[in-house]
Backbone as a printed PyTorch tensor [residue, N CA C, xyz], in Angstrom:
tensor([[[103.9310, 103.3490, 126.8540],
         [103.9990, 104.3990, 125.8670],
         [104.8080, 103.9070, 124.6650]],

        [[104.3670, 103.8950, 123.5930],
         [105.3560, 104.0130, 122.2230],
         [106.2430, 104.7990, 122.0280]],

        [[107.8940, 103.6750, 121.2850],
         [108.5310, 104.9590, 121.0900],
         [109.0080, 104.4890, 119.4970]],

        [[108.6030, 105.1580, 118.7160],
         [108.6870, 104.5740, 117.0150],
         [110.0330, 103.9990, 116.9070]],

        [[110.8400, 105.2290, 117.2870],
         [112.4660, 103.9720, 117.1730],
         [112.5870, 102.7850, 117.9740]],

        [[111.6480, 102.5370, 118.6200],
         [112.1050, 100.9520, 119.4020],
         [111.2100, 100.2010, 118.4680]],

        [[109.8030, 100.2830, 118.3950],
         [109.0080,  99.7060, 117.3140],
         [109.9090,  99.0830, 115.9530]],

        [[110.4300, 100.4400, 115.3510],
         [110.9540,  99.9420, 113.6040],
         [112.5730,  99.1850, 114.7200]],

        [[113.0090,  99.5490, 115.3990],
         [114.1120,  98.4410, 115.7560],
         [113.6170,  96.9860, 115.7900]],

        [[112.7340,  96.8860, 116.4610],
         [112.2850,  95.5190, 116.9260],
         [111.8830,  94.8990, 115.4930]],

        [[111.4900,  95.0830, 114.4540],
         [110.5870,  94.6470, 113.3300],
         [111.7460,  93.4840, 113.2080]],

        [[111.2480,  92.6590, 112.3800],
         [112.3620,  90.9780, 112.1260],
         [111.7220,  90.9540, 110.8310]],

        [[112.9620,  90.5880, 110.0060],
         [112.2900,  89.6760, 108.5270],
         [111.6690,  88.9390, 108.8850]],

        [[110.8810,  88.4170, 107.2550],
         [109.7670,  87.1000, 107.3530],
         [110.9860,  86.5950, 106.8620]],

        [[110.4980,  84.6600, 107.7860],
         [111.0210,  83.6880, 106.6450],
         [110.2340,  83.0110, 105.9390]],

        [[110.9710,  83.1200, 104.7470],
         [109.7200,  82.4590, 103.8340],
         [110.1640,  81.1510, 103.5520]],

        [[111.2100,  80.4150, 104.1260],
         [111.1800,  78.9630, 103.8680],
         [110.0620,  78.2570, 104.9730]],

        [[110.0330,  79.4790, 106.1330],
         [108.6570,  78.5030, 107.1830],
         [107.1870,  78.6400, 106.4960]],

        [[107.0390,  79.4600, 105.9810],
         [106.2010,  79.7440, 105.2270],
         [105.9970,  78.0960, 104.3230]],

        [[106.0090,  78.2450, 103.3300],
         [106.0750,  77.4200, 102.4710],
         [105.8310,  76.1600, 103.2920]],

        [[106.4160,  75.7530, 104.1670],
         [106.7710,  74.5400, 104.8830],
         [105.2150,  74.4570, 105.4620]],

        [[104.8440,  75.5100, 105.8840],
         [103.2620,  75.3450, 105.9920],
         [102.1710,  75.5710, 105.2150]],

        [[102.7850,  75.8350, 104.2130],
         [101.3100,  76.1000, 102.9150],
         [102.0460,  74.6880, 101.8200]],

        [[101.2240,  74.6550, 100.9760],
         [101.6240,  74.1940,  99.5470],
         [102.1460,  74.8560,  98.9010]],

        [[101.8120,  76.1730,  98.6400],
         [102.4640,  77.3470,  97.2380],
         [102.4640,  78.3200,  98.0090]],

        [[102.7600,  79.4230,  97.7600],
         [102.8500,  81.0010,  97.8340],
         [102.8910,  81.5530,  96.6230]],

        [[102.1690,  82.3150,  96.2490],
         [101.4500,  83.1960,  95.6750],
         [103.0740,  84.0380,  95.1760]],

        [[103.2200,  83.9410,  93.7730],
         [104.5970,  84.6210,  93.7710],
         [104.6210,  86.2950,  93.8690]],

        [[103.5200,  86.8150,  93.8530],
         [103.6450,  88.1090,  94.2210],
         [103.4010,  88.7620,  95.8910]],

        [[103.0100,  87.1520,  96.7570],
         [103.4460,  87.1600,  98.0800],
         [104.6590,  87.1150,  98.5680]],

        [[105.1390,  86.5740,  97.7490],
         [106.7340,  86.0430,  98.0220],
         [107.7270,  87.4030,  97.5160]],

        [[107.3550,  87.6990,  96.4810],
         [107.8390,  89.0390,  95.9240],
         [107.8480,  90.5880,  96.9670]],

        [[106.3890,  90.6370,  97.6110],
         [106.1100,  91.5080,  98.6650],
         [107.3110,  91.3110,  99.8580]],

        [[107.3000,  90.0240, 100.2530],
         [107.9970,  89.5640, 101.5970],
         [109.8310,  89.5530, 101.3280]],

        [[109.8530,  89.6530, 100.1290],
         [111.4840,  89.7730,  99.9260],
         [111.5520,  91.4060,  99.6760]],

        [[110.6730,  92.3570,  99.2170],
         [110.8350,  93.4260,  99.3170],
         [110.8150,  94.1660, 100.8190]],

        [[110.0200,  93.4200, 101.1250],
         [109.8540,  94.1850, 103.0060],
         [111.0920,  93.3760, 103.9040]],

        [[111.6700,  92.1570, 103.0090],
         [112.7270,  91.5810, 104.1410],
         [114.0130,  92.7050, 103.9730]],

        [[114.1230,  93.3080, 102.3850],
         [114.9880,  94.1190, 101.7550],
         [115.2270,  95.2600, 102.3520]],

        [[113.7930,  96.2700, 102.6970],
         [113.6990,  97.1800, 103.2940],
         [113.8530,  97.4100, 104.7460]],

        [[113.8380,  96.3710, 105.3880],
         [114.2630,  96.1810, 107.0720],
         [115.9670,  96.2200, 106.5630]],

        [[116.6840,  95.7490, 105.7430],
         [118.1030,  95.6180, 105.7380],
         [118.4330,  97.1930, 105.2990]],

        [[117.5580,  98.0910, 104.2780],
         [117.6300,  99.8310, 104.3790],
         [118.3340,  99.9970, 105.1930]],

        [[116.6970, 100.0210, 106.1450],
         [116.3440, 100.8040, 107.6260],
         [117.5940, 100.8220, 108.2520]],

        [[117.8870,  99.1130, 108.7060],
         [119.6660,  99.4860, 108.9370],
         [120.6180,  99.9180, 108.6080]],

        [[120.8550, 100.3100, 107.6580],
         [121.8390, 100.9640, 106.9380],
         [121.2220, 102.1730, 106.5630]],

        [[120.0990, 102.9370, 107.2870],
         [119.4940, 104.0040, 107.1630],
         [119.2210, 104.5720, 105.8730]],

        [[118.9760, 103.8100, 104.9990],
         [118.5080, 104.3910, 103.7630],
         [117.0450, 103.9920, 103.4870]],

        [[116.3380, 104.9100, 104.2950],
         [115.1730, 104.8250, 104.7620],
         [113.7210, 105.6230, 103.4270]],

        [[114.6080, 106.2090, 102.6240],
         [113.8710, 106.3900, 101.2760],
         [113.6330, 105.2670, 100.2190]],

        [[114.6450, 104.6790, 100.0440],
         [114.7010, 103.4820,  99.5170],
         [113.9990, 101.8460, 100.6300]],

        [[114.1650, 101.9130, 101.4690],
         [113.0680, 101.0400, 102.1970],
         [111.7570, 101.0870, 102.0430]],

        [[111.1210, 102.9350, 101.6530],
         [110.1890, 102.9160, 101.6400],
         [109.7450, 102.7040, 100.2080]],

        [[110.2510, 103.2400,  99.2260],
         [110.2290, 102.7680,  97.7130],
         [110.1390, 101.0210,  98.0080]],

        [[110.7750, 100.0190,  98.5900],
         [110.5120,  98.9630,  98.3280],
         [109.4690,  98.1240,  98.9630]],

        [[108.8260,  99.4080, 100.1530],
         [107.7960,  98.6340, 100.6750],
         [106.3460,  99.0710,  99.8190]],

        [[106.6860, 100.4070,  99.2060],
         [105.4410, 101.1920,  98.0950],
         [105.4160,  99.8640,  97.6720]],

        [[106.1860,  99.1930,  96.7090],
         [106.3470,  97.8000,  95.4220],
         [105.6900,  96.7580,  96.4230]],

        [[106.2020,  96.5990,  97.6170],
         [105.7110,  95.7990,  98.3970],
         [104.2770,  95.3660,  98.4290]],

        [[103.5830,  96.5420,  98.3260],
         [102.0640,  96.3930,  98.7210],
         [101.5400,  96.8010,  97.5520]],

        [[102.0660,  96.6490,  96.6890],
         [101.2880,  96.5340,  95.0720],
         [101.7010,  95.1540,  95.3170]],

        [[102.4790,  94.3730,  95.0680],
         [102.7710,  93.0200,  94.8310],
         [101.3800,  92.7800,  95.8080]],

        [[101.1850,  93.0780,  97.0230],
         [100.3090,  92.1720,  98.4950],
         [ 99.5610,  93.2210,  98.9740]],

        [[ 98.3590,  94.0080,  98.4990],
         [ 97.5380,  95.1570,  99.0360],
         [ 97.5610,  94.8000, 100.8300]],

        [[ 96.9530,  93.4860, 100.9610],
         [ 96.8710,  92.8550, 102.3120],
         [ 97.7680,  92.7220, 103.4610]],

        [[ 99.4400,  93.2000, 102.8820],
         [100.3670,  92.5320, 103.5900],
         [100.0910,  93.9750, 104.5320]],

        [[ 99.7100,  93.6060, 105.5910],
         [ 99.6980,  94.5960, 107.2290],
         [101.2190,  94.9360, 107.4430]],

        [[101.5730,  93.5630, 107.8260],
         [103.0170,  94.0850, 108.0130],
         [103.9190,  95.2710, 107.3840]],

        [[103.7320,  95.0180, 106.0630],
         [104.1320,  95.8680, 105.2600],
         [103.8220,  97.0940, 105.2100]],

        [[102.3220,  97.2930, 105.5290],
         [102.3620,  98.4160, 106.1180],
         [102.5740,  99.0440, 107.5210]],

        [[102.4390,  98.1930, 108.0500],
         [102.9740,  99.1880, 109.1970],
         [104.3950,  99.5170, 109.1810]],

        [[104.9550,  98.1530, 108.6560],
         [106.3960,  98.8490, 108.6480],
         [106.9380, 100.7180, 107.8400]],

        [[105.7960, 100.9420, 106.5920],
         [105.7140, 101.7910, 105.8690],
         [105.6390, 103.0560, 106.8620]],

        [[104.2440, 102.5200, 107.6610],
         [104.2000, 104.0680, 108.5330],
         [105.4680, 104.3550, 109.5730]],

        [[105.9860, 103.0090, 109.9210],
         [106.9260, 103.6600, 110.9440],
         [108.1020, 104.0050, 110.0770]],

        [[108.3340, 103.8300, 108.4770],
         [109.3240, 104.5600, 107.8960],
         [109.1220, 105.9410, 108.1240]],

        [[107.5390, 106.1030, 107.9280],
         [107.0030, 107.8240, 107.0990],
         [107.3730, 108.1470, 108.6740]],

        [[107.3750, 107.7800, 110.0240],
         [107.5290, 108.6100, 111.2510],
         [108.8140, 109.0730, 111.2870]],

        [[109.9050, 107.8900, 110.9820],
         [111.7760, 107.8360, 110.8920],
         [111.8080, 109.0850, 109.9690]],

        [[111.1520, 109.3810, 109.1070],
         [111.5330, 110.0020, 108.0900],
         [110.9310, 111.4900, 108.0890]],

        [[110.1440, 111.6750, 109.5300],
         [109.0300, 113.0260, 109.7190],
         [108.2430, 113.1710, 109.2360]],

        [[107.8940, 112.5120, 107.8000],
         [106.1750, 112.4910, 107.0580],
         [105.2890, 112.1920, 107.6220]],

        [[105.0600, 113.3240, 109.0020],
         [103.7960, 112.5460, 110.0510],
         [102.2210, 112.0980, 108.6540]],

        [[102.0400, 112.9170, 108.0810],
         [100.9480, 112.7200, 107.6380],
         [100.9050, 111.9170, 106.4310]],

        [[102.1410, 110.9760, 105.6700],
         [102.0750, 110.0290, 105.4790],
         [101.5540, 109.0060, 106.1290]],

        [[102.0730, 108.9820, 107.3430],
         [102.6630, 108.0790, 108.5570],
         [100.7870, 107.7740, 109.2200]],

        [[100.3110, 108.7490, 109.3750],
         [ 99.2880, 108.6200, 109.9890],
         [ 97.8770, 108.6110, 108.5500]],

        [[ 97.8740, 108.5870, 107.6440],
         [ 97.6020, 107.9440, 106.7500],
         [ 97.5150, 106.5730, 106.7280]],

        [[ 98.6910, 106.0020, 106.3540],
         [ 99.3380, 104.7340, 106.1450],
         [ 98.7540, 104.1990, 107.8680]],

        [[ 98.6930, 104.8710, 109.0760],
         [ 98.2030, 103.5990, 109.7070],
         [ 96.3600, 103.8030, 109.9230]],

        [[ 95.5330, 104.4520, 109.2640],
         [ 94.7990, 104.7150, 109.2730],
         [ 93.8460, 103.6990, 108.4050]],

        [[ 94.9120, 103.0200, 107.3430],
         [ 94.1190, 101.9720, 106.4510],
         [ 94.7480, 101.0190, 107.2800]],

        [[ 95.3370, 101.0880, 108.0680],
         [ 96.2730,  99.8600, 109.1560],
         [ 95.4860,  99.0130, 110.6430]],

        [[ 94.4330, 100.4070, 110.5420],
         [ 93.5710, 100.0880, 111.8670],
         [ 92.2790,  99.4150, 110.9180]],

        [[ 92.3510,  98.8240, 109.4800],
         [ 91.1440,  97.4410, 109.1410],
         [ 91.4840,  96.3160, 109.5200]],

        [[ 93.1230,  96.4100, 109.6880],
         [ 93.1560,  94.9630, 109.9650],
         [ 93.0470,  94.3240, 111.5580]],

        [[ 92.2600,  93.6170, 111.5340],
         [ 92.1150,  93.5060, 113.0290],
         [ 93.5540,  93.1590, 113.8120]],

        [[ 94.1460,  92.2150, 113.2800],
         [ 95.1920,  91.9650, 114.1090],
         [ 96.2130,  93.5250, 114.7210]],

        [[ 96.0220,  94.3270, 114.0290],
         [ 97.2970,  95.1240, 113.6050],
         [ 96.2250,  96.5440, 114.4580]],

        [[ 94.9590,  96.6080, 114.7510],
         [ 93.8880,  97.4420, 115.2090],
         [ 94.0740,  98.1200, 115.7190]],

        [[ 94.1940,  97.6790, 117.1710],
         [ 94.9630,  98.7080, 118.3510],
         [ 96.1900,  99.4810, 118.2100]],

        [[ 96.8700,  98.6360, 117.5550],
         [ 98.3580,  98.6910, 117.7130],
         [ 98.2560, 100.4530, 116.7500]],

        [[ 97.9110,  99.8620, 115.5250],
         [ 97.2670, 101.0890, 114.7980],
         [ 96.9810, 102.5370, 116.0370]],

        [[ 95.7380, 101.9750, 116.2300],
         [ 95.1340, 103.4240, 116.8070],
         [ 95.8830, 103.9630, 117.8430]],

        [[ 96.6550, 103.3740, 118.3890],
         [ 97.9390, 103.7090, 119.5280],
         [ 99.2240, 104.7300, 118.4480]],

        [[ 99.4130, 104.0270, 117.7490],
         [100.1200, 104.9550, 116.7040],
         [ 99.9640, 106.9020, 116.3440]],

        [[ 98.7050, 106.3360, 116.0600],
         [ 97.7870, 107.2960, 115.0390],
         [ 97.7370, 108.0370, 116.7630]],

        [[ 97.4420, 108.3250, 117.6440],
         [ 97.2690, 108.9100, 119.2020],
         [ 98.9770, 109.3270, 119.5090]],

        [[100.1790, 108.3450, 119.4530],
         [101.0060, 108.6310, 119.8780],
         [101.2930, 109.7090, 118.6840]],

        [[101.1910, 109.9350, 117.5820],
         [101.3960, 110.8430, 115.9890],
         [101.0200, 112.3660, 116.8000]],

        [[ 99.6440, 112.3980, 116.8560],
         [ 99.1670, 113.1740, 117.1130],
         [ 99.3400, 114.2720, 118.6800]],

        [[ 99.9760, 113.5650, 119.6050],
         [100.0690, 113.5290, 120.6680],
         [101.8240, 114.7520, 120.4950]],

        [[102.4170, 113.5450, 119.2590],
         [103.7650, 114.2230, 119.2810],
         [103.7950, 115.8390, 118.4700]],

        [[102.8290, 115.9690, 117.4210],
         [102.5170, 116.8080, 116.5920],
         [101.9060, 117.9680, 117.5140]],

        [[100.8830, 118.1890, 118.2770],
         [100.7750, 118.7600, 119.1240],
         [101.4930, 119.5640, 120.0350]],

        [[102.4660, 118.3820, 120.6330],
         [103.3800, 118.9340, 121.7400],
         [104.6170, 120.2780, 121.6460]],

        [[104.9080, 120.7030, 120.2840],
         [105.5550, 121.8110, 119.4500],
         [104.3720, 122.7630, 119.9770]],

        [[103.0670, 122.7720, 119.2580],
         [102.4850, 123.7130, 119.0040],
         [102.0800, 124.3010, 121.0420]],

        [[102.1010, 123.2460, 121.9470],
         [101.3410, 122.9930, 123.1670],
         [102.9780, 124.7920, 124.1550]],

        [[104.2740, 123.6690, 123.4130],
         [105.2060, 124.5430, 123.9300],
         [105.3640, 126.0220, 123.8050]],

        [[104.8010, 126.2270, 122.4700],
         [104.9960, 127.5090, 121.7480],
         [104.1220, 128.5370, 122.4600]],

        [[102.3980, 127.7590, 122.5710],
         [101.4980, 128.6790, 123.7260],
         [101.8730, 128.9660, 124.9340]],

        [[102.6810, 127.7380, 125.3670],
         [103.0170, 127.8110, 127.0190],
         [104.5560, 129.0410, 126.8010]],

        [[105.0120, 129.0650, 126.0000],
         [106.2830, 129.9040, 125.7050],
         [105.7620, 131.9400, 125.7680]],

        [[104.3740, 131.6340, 125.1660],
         [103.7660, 132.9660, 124.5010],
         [103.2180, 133.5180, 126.0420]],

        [[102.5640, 132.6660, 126.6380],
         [101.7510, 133.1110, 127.4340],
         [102.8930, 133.5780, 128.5350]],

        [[103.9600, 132.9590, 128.8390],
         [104.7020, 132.9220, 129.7480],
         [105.5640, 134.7510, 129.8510]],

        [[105.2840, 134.4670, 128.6780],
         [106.5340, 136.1400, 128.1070],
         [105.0720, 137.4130, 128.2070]],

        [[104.1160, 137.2110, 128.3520],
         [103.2040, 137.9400, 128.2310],
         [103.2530, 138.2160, 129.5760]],

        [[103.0140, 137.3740, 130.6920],
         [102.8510, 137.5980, 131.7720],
         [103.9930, 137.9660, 132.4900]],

        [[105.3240, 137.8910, 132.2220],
         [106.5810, 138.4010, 132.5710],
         [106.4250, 140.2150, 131.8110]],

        [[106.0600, 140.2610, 130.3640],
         [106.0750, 141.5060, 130.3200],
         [104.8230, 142.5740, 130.8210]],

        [[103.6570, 141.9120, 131.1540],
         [102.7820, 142.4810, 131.8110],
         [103.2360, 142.8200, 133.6490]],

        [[103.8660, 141.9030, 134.0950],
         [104.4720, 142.5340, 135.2770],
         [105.8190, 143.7120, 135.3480]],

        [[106.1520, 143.6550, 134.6130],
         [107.5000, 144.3090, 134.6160],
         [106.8940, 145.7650, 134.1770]],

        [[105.6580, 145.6620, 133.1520],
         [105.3420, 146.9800, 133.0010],
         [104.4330, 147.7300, 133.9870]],

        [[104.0610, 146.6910, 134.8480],
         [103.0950, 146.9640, 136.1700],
         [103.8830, 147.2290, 137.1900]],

        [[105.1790, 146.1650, 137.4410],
         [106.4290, 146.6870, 138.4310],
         [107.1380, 147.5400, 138.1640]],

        [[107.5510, 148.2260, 136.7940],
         [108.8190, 149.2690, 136.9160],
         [108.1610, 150.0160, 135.6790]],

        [[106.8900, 150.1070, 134.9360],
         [106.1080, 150.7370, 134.1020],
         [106.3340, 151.9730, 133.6810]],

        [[105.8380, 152.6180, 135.1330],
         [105.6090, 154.3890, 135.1690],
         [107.1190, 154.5540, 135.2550]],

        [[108.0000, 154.6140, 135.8360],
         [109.5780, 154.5450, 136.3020],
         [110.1740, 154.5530, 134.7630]],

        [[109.4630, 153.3600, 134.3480],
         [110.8080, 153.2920, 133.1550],
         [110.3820, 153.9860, 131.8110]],

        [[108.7150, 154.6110, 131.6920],
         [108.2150, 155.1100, 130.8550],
         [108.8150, 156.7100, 130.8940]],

        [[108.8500, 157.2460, 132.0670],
         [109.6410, 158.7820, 132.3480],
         [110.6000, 158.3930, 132.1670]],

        [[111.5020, 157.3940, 131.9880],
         [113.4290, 157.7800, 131.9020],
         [113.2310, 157.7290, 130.2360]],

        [[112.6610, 156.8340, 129.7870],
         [112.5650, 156.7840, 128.3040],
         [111.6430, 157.9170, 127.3050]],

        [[110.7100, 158.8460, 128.1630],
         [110.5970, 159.8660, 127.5380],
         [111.4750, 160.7040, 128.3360]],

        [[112.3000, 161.1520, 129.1310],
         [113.6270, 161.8200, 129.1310],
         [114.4830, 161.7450, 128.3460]],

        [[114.9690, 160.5340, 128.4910],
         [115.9090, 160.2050, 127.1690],
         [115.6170, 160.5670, 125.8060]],

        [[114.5730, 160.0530, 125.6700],
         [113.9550, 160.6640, 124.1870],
         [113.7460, 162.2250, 123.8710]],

        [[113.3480, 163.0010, 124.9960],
         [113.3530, 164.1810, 124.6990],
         [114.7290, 164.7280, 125.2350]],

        [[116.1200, 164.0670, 125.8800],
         [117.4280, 164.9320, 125.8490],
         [117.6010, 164.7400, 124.4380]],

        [[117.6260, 163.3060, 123.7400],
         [118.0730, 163.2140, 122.3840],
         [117.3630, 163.9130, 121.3270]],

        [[116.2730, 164.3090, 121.5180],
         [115.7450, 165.5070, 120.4150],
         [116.2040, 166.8510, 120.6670]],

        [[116.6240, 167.0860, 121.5700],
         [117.0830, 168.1220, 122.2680],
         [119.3120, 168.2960, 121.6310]],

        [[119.3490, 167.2660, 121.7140],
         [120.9050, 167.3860, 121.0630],
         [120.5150, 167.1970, 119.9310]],

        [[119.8190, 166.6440, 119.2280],
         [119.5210, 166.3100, 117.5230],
         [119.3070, 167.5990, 116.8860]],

        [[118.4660, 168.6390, 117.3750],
         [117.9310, 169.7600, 117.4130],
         [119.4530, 170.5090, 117.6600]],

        [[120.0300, 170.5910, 118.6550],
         [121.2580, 171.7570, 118.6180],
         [122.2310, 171.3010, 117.6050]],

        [[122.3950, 170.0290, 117.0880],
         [123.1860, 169.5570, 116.1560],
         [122.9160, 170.3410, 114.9970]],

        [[121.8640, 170.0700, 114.7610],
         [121.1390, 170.5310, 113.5070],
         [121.6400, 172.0480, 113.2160]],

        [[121.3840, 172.9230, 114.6750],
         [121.8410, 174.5840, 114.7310],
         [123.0870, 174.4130, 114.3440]],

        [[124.3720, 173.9620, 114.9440],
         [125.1150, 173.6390, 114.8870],
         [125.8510, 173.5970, 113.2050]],

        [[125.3480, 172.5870, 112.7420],
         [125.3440, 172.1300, 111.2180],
         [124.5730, 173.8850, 110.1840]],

        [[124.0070, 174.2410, 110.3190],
         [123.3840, 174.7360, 110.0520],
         [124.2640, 176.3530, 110.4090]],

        [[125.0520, 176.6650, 111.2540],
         [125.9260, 178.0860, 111.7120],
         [127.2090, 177.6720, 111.0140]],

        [[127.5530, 176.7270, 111.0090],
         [128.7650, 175.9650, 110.5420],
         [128.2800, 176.2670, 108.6080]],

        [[127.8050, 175.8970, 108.1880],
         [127.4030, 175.9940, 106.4080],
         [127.3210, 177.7400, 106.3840]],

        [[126.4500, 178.5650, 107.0740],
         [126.7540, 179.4830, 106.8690],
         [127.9440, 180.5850, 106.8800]],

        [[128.4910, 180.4790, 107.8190],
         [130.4090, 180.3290, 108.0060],
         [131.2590, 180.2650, 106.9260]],

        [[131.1980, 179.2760, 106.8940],
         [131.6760, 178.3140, 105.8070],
         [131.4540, 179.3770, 104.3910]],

        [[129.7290, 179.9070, 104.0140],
         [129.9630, 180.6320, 102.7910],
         [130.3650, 182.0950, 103.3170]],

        [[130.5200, 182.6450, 104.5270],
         [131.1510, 183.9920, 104.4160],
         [132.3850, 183.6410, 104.5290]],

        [[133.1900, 182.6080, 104.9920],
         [134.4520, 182.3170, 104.7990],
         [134.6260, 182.1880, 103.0230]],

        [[134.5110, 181.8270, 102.5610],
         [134.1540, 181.6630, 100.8530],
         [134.0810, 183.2260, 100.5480]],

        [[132.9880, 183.8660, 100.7220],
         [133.2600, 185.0150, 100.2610],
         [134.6850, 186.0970, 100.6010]],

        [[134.9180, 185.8530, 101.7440],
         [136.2880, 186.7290, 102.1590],
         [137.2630, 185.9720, 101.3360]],

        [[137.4810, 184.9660, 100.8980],
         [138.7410, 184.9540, 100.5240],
         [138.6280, 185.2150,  99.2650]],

        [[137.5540, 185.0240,  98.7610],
         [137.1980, 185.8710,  97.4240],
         [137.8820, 187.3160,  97.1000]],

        [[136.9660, 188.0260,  98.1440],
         [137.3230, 189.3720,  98.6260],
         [138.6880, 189.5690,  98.4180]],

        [[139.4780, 188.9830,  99.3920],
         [140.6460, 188.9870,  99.2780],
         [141.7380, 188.6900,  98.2430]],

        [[141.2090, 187.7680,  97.4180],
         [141.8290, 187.5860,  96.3910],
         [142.0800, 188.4570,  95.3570]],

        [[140.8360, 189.0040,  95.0260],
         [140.3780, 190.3240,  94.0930],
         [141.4550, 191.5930,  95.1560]],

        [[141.3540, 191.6430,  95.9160],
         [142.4480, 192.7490,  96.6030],
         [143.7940, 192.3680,  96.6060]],

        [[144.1770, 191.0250,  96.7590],
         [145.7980, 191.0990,  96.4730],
         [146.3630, 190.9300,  95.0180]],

        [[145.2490, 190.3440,  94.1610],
         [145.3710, 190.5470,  92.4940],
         [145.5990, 192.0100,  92.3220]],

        [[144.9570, 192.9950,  92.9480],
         [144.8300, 194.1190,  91.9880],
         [146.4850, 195.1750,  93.0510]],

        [[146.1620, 194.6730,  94.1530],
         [147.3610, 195.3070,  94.1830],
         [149.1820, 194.4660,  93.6910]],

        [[148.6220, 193.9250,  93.4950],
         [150.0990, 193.3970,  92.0220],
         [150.5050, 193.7620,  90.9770]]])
């Protein structure tokens, strides 16, 4: 099974003095690619994994061809959660033959991981469905009468409150009027 952080661990700079040692020339915008992708493995370690990928983008303008370079790209876009960078980037990754499988193992393990959220969430839904479908089948009728009891004691005090509120305001203005009353009677007898 793949695990992307062991993959981008394992990656090694190119050297480009062996290089050379086996060609005549290198192509200076090969050489340019391979010091940008040696650059961006030194990021990765130091986790500045935006900037690795900015230098592997430059990378593969300098070398459309360089595989390496891309794959290293997609396993940035995985480090970095851009599955659909990531599976993009190895999607033009599975032309190169060498790099083929390795590719389509990627692009399966991507998909596999992307899934497995959505796989939990059904198994989460279904699970609570069938816990609340028993509970309303085991204690249903039982708990449907205490909760229309309850509901109808509490309309039942909401309702005498209300009387309550309601004898209390009226009170209240014949209390208002008596002392009225009264006032006008101890004024006049003064």
């Amino acid at each position: 099974m793949i695990d992307f952080d062991i993959e981008i661990k394992n990656i090694q700079p190119i050297n480009i003095k062996n290089m050379e040692h086996n060609r005549y020339k290198i192509n200076d915008n090969i050489i340019k690619s391979i010091i940008l992708y040696n650059k961006a493995i030194a990021e990765i370690k130091t986790k500045e994994l935006d900037l690795a990928i900015k230098d592997l983008k430059k990378a593969l303008i300098y070398n459309q061809g360089f595989a390496e370079g891309m794959k290293l790209l997609g396993l940035c876009y995985v480090n970095n959660k851009e599955y659909k960078k990531a599976e993009k980037t190895f999607k033009k990754l599975v032309k190169y033959e060498i790099y083929s499988d390795v590719a389509k193992e990627y692009i399966k393990k991507l998909l596999d991981e992307r899934n497995i959220p959505k796989i939990v969430i059904i198994g989460f839904s279904i699970v609570t469905v069938v816990i609340t479908g028993f509970i309303i089948i085991r204690w249903g009728p039982s708990m449907l009468e205490t909760f229309s009891a309850k509901t109808e004691t509490n309309n039942k005090l909401v309702n005498s409150q209300k009387k309550t509120d309601e004898n209390f305001d009226r009170n209240k203005d014949v209390a208002a009027i008596s002392y009225k009353e009264y006032e006008d009677i101890y004024k006049k007898t003064r």
